[in-house]
C-alpha positions as CSV (number, residue, x, y, z in Angstrom):
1,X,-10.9,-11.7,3.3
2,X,-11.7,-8.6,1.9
3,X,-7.9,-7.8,1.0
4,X,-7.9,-10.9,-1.0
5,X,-6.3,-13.0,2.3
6,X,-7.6,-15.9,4.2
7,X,-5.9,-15.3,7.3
8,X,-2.4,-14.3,8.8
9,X,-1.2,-10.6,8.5
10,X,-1.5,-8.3,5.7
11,X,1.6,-6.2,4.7
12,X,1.0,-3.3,2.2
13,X,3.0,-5.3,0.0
14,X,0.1,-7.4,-0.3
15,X,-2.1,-4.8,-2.3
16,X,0.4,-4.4,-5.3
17,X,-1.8,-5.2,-8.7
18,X,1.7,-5.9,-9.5
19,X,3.1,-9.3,-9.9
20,X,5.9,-9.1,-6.9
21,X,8.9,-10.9,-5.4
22,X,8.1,-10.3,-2.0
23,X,5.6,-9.1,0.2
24,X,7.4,-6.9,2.1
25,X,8.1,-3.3,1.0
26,X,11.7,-3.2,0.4
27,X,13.6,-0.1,2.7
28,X,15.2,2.5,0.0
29,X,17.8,3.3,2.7
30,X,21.3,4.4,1.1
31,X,20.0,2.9,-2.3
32,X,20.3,4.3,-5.4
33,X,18.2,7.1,-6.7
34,X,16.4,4.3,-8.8
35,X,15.8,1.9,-6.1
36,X,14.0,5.2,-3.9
37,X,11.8,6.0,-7.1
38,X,11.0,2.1,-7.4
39,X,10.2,1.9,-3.4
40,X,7.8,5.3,-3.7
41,X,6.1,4.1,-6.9
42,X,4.8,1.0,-5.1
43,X,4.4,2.3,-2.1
44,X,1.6,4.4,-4.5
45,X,0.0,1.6,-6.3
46,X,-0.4,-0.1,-3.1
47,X,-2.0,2.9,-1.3
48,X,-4.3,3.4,-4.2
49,X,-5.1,-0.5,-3.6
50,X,-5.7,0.3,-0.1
51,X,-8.2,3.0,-0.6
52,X,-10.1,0.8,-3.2
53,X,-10.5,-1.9,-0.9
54,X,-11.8,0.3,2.0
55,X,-14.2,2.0,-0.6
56,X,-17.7,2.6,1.1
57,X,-15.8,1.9,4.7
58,X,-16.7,4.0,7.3
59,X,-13.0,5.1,7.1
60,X,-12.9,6.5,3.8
61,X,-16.6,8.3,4.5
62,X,-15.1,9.9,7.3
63,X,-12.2,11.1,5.5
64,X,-9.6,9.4,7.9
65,X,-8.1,7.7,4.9
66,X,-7.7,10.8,2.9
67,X,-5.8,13.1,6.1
68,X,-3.8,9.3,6.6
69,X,-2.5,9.8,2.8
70,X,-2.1,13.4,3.0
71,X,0.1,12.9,6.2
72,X,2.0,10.2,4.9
C-alpha cells in the first residue's frame, strides 16, 4: 500500500512517475547506445521514487538507502 499497490509484488518498474508499457525494467544487454541511456534514465526516476516513498523510514534515517544507491 504505501507504493501505490494493493497486493502482489512490486517491481521497480512500478515507481516510474512515467506513463509505462511495462512494469518490468527492460535488460539494455547488446542494445543500442540509446536503448542503455533510456534503461539508466529510468532506472533513475524510479530510484528517486523509491527514496520518496521510504522517506521518514527507518531505512533512509539510517542511511542504508543512501550506501544502497551509492553502491548501485
Amino acid at each position: 500500500r504505501r507504493f501505490g499497490r494493493s497486493g502482489g509484488v512490486l517491481v521497480l518498474g512500478d515507481l516510474d512517475p512515467f506513463p509505462i508499457d511495462m512494469r518490468t525494467v527492460r535488460d539494455p544487454f547488446d542494445q543500442a547506445e540509446i536503448v542503455f541511456e533510456m534503461v539508466y534514465e529510468r532506472i533513475d526516476r524510479c530510484v528517486e521514487g523509491l527514496g520518496r516513498a521510504l522517506a521518514g523510514s527507518d531505512a533512509v534515517q539510517s542511511g542504508t538507502l543512501v550506501r544502497a544507491r551509492m553502491e548501485f
